[in-house]
N, C-alpha and C positions, 0 to 999 in steps of 0.2 A: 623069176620063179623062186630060186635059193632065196631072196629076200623075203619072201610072203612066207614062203614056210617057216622061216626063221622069228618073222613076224609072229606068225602063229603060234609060234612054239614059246614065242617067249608073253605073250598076251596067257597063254596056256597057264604060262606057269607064275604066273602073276595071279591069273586065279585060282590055281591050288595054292600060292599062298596067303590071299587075302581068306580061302573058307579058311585054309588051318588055325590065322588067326582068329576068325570070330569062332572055332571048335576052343581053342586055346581060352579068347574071353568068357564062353558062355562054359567052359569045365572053371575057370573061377568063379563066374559067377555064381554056379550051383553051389563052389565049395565053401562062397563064405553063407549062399542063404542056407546051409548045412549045419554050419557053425553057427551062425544067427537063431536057427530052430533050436540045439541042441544051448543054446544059453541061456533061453528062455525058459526050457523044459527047467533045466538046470536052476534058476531063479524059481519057478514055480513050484519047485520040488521043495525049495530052500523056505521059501514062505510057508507054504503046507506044513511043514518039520516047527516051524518057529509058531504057529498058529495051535499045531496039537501040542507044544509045552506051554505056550501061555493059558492053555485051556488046564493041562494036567496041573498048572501051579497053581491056577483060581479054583480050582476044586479042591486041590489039597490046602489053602489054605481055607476054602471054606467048612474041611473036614474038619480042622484044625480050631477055628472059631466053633465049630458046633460042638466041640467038645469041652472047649472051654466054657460055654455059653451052660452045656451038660453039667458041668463040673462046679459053676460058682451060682447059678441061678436055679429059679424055680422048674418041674417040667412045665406049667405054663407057659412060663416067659418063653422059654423051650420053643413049644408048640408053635405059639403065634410068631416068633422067629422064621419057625422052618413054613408059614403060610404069607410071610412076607406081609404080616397084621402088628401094627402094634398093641400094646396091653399094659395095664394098669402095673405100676415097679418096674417098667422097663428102663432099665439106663439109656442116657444121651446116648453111648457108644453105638447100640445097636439100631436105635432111633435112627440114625445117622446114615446104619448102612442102609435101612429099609430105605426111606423116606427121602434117601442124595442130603447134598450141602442142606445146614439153615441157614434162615436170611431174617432179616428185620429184630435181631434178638432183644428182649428187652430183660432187664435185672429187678428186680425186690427185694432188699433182703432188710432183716429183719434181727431180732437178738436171737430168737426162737431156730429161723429156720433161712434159707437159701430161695427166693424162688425166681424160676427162671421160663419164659415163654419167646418159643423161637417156632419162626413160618417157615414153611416147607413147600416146595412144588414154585417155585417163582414164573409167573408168565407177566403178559400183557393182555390188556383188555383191547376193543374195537376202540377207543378213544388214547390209546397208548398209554395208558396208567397202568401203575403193577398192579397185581395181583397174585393169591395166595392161594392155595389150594387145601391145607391144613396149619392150625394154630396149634402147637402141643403145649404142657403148661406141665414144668418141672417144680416136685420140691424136692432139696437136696440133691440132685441129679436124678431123681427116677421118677417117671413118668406120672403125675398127678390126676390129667385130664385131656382133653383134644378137643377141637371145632372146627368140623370141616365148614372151608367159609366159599 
């Protein structure tokens, strides 16, 4: 009989230490998925912060262009800028921002004068050949003409 109790007693306590241990795994476990939440927040908090300055610096530098834009050009040029249109005297520069990279550029010049015609909007067609979206046609650098193709 002492051996069965003793049995008992020690089976007993074999399993209050096997719960303690899995109370013991599962308080780490919750502690590192605590830490796993909170470094996530932490990184998401950090992207959010890095997302609203590259927004405040593209607006301030587009404050910035628009007032240079105010300052050396026409309010025309102005205008069709701030509607993301090009317009007749517009420089490459700005062509550029509207309109992304050009492609295809080709040269003329001449004793007189500069002329330059560069494609905009690059895709592909249903048979895999490029294509263009708009032709601009420079002289001297500012905007002479366009052809949407």
């Amino acid at each position: 009989r002492e051996v069965e109790r003793q049995e008992r007693k020690r089976k007993e306590e074999e399993k209050k230490k096997k719960e303690k241990e899995e109370q013991e795994k599962m308080k780490k476990r919750r502690e590192i998925e605590r830490q796993e939440r909170k470094r996530k927040e932490e990184e998401k908090k950090k992207k959010e912060e890095e997302r609203q300055k590259e927004n405040l610096l593209r607006r301030m530098r587009e404050a910035a262009l628009l007032k240079k834009i105010e300052e050396q050009h026409s309010p025309e040029i102005l205008a069709s800028y701030k509607k993301r249109k090009i317009c007749f005297g517009m420089p490459v520069d700005l062509v550029k921002n509207i309109l992304g990279p050009a492609y295809d550029k080709k040269e003329q010049v001449t004793k007189d004068f500069v002329k330059l015609s560069y494609k905009y909007g690059k895709g592909t067609n249903s048979r895999g050949n490029t294509t263009y979206k708009i032709r601009v046609d420079y002289e001297d650098g500012l905007v002479s003409g366009w052809r949407d193709l």
